[in-house]
N, CA, C and O atoms as a GROMACS GRO file, in nm:
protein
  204
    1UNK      N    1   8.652  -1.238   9.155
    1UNK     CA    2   8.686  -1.204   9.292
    1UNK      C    3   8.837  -1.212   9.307
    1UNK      O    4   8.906  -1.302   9.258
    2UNK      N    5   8.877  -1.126   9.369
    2UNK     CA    6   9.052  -1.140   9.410
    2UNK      C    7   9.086  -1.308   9.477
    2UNK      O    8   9.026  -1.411   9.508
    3UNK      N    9   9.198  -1.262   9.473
    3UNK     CA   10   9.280  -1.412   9.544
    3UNK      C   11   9.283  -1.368   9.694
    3UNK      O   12   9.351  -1.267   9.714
    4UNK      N   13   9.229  -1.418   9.794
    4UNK     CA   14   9.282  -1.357   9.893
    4UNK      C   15   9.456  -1.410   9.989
    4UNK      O   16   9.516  -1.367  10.088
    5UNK      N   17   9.486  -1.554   9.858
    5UNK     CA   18   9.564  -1.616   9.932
    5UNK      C   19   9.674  -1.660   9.860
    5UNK      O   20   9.643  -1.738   9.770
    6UNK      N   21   9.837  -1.627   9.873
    6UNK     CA   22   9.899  -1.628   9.764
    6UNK      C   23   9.900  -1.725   9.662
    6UNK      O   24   9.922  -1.842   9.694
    7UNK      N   25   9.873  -1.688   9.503
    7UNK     CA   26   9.888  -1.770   9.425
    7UNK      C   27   9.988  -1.904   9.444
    7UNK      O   28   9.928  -2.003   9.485
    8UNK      N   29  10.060  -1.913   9.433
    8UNK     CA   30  10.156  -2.014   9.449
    8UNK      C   31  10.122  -2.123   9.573
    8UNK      O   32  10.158  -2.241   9.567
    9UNK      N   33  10.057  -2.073   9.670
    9UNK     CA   34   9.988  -2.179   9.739
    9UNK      C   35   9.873  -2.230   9.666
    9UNK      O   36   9.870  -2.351   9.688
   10UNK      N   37   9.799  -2.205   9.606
   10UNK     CA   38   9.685  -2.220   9.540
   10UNK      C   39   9.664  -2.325   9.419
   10UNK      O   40   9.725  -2.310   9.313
   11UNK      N   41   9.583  -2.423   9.439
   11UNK     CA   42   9.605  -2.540   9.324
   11UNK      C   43   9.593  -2.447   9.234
   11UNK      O   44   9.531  -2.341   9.239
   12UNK      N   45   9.675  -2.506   9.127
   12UNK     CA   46   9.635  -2.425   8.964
   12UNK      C   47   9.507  -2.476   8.884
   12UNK      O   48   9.487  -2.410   8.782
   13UNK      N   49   9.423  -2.572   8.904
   13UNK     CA   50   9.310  -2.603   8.888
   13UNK      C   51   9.183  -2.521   8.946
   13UNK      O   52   9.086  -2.493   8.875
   14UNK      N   53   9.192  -2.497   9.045
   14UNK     CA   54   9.124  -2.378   9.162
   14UNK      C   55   9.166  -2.253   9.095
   14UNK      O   56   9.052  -2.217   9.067
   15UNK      N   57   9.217  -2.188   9.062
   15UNK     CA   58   9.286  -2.055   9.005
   15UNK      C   59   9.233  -2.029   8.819
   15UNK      O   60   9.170  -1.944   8.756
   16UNK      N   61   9.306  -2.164   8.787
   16UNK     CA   62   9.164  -2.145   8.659
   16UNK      C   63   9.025  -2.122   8.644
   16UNK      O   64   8.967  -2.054   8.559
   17UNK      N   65   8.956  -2.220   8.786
   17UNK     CA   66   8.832  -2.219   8.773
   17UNK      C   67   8.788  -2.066   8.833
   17UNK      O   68   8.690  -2.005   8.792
   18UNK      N   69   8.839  -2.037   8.892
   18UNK     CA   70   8.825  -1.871   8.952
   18UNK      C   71   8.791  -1.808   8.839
   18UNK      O   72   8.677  -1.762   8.827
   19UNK      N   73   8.913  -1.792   8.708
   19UNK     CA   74   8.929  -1.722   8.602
   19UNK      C   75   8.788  -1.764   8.505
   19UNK      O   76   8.718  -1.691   8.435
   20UNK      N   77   8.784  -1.846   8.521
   20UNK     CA   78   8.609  -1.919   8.415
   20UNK      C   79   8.509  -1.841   8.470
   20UNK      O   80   8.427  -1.773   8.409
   21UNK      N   81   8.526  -1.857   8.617
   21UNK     CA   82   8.346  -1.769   8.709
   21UNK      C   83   8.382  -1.661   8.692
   21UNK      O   84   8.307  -1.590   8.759
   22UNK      N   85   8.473  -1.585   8.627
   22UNK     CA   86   8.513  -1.443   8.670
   22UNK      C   87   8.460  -1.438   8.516
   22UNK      O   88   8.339  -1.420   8.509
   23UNK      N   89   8.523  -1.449   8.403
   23UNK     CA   90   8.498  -1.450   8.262
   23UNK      C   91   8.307  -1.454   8.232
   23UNK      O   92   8.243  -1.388   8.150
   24UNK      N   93   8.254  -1.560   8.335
   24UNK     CA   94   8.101  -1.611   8.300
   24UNK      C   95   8.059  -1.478   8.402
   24UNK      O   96   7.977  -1.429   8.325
   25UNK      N   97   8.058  -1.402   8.501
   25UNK     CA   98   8.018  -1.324   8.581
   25UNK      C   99   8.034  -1.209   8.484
   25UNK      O  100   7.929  -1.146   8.472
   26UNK      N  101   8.149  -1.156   8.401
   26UNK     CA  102   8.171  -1.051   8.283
   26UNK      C  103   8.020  -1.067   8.200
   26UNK      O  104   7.925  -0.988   8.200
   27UNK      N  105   8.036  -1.203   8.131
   27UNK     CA  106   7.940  -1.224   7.965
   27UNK      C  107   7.780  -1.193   8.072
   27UNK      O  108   7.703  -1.113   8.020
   28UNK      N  109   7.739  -1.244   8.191
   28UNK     CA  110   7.652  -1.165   8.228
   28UNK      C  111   7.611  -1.066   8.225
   28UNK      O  112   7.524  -1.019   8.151
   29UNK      N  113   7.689  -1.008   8.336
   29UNK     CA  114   7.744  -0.847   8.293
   29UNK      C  115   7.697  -0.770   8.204
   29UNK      O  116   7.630  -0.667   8.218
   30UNK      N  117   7.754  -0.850   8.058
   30UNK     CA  118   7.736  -0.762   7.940
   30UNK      C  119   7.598  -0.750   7.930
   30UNK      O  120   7.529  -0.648   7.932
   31UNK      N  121   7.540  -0.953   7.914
   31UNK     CA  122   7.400  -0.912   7.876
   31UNK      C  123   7.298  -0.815   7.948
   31UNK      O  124   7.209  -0.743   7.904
   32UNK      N  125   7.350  -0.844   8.088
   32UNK     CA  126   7.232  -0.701   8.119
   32UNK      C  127   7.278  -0.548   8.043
   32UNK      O  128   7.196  -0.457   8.051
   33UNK      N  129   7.414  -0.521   7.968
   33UNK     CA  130   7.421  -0.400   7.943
   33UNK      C  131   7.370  -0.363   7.811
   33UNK      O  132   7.356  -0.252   7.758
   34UNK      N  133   7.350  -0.467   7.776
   34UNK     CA  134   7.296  -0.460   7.612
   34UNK      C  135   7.118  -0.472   7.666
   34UNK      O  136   7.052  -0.399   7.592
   35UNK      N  137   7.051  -0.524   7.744
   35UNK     CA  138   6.974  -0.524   7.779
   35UNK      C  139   6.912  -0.395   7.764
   35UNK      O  140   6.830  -0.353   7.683
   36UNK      N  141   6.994  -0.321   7.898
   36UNK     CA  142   6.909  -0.196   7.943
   36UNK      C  143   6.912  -0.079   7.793
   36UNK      O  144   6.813  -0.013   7.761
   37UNK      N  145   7.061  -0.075   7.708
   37UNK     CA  146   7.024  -0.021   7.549
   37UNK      C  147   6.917  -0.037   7.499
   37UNK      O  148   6.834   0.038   7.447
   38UNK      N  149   6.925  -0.173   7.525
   38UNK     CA  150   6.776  -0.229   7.435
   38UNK      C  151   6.662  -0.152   7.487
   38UNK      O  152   6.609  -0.071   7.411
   39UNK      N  153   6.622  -0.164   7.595
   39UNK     CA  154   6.505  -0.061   7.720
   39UNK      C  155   6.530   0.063   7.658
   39UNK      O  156   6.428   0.116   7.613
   40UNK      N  157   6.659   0.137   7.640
   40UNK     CA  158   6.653   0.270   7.628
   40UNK      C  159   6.649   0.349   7.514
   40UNK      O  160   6.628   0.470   7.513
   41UNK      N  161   6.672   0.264   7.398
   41UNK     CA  162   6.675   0.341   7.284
   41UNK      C  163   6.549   0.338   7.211
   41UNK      O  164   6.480   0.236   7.208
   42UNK      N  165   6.504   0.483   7.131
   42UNK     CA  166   6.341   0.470   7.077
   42UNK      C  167   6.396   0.492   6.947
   42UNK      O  168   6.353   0.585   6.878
   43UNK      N  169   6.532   0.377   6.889
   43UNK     CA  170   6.588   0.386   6.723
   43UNK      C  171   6.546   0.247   6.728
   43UNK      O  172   6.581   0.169   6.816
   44UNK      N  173   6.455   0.212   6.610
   44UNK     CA  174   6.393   0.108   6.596
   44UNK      C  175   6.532   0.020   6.527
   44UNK      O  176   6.591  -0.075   6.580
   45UNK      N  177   6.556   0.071   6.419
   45UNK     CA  178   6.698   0.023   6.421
   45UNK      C  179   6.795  -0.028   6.468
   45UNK      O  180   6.832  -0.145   6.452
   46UNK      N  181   6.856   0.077   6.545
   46UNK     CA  182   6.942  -0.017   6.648
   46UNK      C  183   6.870  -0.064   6.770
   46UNK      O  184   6.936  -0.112   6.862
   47UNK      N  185   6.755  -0.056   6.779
   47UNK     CA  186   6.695  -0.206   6.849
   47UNK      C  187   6.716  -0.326   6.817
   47UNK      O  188   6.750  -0.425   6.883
   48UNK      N  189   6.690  -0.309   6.701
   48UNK     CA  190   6.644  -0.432   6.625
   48UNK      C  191   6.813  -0.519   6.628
   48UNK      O  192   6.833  -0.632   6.672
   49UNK      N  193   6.934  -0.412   6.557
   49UNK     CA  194   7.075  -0.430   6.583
   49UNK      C  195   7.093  -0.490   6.699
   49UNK      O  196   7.150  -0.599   6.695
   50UNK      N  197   7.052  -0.436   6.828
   50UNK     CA  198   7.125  -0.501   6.970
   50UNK      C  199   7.051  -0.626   6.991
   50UNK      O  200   7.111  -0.712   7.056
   51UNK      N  201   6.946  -0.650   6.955
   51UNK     CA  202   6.839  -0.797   6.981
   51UNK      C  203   6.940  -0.878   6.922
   51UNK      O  204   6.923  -0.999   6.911
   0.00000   0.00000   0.00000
């Protein structure tokens, strides 16, 4: 999520932890995108690859 409030006011502890939920909200992300590959491809192969 953006900053809505200038950095420099902002503890730098609070600003890291932003950057962690933002990073863990991404690796989510991904897994659903490897997910739905997984759903969509009928290559037994790279099924088996994305599992």
């Amino acid at each position: 999520m953006p900053f809505f409030e200038p950095l420099e006011k902002l503890d730098p502890k609070n600003v890291d932890l932003e950057r962690a939920r933002k990073s863990l909200r991404e690796e989510l992300e991904a897994i659903d995108f490897y997910q739905e590959r997984i759903d969509a491809t009928q290559d037994a192969s790279l099924k088996k690859l994305l599992e």
